[in-house]
DRENKOL-457370 format. One record per residue: residue number from 1; x, y, z of N, C-alpha, C, O, CB in turn. Coordinates in steps of 0.05 Angstrom, whole numbers, plus 5000, padded with zeros to 4 digits. Each point is the difference from the previous one (the first is absolute). Glycine has a CB too. Layout:
[NUM [X Y Z] [X Y Z] [X Y Z] [X Y Z] [X Y Z]]
...
This chain:
[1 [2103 0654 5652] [4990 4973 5000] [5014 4984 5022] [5023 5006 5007] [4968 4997 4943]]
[2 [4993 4973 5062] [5016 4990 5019] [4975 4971 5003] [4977 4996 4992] [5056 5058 5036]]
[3 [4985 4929 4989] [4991 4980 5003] [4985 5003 5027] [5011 5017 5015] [5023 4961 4955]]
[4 [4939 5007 5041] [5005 4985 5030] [5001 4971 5006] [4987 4986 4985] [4992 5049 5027]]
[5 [5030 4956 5001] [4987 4964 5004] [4993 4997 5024] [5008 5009 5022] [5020 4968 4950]]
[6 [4954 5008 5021] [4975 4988 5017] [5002 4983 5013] [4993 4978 4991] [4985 5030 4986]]
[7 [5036 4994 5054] [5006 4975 5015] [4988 4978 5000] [5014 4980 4998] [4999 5045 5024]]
[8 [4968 4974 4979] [4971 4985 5001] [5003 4976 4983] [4996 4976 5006] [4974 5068 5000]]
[9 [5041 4971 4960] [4994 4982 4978] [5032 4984 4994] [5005 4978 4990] [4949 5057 4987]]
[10 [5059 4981 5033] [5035 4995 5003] [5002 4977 5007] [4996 4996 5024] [5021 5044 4990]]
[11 [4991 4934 4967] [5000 4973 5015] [5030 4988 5007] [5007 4977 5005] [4948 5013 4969]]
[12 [5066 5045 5026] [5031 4991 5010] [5018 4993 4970] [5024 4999 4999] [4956 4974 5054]]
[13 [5011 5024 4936] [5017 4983 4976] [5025 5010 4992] [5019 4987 4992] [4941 5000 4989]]
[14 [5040 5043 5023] [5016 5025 4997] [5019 5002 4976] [5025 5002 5002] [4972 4999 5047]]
[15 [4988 4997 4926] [5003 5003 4976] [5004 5019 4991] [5015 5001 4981] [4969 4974 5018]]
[16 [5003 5046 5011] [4992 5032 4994] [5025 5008 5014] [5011 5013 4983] [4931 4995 5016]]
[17 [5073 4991 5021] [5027 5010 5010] [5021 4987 4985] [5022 5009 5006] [4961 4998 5040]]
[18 [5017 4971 4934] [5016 4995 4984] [5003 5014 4973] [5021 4998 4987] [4972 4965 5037]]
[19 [4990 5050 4969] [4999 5008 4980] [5008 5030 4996] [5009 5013 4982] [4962 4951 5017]]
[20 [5020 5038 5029] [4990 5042 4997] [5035 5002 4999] [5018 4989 5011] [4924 5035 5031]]
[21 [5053 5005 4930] [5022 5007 4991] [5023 5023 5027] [5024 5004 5002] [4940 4988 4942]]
[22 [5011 5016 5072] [5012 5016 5022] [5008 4985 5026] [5016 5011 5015] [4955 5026 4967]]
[23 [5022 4943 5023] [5011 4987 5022] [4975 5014 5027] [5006 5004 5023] [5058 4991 4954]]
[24 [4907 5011 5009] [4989 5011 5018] [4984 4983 5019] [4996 5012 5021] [5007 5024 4950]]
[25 [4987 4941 5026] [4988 4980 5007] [5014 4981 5024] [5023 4990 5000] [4958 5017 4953]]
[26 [5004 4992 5061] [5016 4979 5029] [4986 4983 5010] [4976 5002 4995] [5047 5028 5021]]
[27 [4985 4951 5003] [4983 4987 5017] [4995 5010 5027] [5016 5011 5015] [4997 4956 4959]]
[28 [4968 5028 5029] [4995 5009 5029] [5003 4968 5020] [5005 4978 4990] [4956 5071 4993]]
[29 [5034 4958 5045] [5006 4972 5014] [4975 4980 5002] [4997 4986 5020] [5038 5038 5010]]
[30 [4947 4975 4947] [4974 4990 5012] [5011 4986 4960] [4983 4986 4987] [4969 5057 5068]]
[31 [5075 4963 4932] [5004 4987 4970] [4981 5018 4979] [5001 4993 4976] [5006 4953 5045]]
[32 [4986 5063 4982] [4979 5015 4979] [5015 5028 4991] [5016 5013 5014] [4937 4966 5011]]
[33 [5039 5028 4952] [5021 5022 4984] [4985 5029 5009] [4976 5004 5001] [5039 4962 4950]]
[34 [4998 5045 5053] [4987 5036 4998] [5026 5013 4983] [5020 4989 4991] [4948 5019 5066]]
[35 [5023 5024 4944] [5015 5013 4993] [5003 5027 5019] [4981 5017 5000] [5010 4957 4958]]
[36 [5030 5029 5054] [5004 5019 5014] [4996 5033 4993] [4989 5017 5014] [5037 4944 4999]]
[37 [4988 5044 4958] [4985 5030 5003] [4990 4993 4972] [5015 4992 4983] [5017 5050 5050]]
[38 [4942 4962 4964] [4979 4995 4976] [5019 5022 4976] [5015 4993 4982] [4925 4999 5053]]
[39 [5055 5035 4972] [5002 5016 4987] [5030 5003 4988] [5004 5021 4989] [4955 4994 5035]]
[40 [5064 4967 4977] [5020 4992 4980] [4992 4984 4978] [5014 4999 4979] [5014 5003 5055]]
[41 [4956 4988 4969] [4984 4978 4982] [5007 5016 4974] [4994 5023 4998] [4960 4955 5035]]
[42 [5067 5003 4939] [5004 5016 4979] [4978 4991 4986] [5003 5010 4977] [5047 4998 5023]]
[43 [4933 4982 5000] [4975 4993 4986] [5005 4975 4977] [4988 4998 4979] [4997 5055 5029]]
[44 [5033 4931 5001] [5013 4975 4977] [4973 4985 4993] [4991 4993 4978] [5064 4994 5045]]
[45 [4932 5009 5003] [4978 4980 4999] [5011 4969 4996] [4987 4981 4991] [4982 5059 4988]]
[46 [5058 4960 5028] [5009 4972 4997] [4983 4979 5020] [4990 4978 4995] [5058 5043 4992]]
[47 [4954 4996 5041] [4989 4973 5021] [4972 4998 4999] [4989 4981 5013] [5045 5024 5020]]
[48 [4951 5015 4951] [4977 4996 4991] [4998 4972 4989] [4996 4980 5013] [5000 5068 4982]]
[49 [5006 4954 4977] [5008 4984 4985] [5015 4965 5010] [4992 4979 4988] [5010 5075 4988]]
[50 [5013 4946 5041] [5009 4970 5021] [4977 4999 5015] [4996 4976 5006] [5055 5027 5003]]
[51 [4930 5016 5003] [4989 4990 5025] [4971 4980 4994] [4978 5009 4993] [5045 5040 5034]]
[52 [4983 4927 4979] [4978 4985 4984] [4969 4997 5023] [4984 4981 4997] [5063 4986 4971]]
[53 [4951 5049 5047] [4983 5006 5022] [4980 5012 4998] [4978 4992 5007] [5051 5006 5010]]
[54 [4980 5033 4971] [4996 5019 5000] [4996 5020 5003] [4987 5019 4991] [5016 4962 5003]]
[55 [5016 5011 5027] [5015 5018 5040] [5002 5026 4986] [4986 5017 5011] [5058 4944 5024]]
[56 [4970 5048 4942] [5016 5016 4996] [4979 5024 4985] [4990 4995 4978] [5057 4969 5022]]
[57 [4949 5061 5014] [4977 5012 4977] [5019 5020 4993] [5017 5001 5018] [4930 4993 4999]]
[58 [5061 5030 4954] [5007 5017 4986] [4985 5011 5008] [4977 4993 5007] [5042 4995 4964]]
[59 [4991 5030 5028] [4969 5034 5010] [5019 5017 4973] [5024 5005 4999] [4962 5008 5082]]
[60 [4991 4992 4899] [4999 5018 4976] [5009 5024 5006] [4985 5009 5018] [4981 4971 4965]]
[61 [5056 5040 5010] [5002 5032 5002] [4987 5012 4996] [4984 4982 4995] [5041 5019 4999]]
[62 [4962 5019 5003] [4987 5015 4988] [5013 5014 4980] [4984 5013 4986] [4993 4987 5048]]
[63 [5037 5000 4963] [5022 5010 4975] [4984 4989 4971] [4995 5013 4980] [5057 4980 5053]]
[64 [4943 4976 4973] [4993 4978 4973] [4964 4998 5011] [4988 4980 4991] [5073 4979 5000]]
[65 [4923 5057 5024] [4980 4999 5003] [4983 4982 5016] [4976 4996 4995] [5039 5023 4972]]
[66 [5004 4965 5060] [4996 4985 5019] [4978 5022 5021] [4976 4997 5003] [5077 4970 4989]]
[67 [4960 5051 5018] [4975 5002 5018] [4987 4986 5022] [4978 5005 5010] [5020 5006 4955]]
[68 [5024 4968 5044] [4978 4981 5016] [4998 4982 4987] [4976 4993 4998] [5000 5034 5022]]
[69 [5040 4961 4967] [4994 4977 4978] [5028 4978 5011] [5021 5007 5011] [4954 5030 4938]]
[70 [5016 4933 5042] [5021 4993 5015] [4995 4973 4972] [4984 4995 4983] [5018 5028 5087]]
[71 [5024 4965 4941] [5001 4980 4981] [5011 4974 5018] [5013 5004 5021] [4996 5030 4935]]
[72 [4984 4929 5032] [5016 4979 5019] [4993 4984 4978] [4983 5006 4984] [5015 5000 5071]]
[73 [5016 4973 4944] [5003 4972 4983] [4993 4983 5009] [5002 4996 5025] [5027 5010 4959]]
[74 [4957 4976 4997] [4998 4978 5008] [5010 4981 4982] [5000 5005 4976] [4966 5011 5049]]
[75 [5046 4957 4986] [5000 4983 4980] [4991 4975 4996] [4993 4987 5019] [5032 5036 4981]]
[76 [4975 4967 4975] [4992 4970 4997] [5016 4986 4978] [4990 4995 4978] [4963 5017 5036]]
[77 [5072 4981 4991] [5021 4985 4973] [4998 5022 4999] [4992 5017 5016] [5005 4938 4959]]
[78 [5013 5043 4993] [5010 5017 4982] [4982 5028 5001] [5007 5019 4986] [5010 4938 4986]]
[79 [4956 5045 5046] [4986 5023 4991] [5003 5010 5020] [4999 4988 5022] [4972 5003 4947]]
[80 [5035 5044 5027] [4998 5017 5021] [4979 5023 4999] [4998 5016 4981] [5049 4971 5025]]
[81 [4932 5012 5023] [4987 5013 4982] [4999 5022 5020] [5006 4994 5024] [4969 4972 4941]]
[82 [5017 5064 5027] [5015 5020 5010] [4969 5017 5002] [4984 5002 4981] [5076 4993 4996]]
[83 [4935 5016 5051] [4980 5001 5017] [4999 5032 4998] [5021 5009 5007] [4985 4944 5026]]
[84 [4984 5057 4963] [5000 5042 5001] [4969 5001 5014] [4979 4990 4992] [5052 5033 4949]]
[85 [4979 4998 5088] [4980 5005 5009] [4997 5027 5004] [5015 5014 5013] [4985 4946 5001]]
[86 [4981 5047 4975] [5005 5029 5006] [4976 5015 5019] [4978 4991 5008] [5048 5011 4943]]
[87 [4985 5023 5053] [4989 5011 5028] [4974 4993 5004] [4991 5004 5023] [5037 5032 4977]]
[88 [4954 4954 4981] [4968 5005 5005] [4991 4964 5009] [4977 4992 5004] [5013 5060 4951]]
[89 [5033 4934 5046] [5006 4968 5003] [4983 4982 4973] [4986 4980 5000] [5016 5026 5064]]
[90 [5009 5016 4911] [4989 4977 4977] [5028 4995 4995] [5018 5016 5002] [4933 4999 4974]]
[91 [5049 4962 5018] [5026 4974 4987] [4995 4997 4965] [4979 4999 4987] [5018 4964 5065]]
[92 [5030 5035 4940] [4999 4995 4983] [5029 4982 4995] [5023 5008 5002] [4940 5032 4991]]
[93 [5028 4938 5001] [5020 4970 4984] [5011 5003 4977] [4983 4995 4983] [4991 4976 5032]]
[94 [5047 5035 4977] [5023 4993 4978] [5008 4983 5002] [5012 4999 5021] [5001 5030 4975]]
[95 [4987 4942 4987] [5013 4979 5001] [5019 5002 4978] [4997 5008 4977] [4968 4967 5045]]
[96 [5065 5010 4994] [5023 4997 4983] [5006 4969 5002] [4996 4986 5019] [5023 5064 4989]]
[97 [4993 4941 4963] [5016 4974 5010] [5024 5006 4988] [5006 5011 4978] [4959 4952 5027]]
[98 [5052 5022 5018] [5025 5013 5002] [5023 4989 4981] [5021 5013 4995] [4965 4996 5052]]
[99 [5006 4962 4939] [5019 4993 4979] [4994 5012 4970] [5012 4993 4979] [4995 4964 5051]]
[100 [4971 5064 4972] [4989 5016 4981] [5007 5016 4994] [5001 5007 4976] [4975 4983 5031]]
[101 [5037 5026 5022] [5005 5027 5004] [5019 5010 4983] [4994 5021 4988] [4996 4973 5055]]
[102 [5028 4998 4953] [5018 5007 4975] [4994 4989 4973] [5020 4998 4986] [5011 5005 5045]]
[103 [4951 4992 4962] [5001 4990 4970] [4995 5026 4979] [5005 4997 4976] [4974 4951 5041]]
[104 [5011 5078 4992] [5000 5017 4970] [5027 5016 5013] [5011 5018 4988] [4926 4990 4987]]
């Protein structure tokens, strides 16, 4: 599993390099975050999860049945809602809210 980000959608904020547990995330000179070698990526999905853009896509293993399947967040307040695209480009929306998330 591993991340990429999407210069394009990257609006600099560099949230996702605060978070990531590996220190894998950087800026480049144009302020916008990448990640230098994808494939360290421990699969936290933390900067997923910060990137309120949704610069940051998860690419699924195939291990858990990704395939070409990728995942990105979006948010709105309290709701995050969590984007799965898989190889054939059908989407499917999981919505979470997050002061919910722990209640059972």
């Amino acid at each position: 599993m591993s991340i990429r980000i999407e210069k394009d959608k990257c609006i600099g904020c560099l949230k996702c390099m605060t978070v990531c547990p590996g220190s894998l995330i950087y800026k480049n000179k144009e302020g916008k975050a990448y990640i230098k070698y994808e494939k360290n990526c421990w699969g936290c999905a933390a900067c997923v999860k910060e990137c309120a853009n949704g610069a940051i896509k998860y690419y699924l293993g195939a291990d858990i049945g990704g395939s070409g399947s990728y995942l990105y967040i979006s948010k709105r307040g309290d709701h995050l809602k969590w984007h799965v695209i898989n190889k054939d480009d059908i989407e499917i929306i999981i919505s979470t809210n997050r002061k919910e998330s722990n209640k059972y």
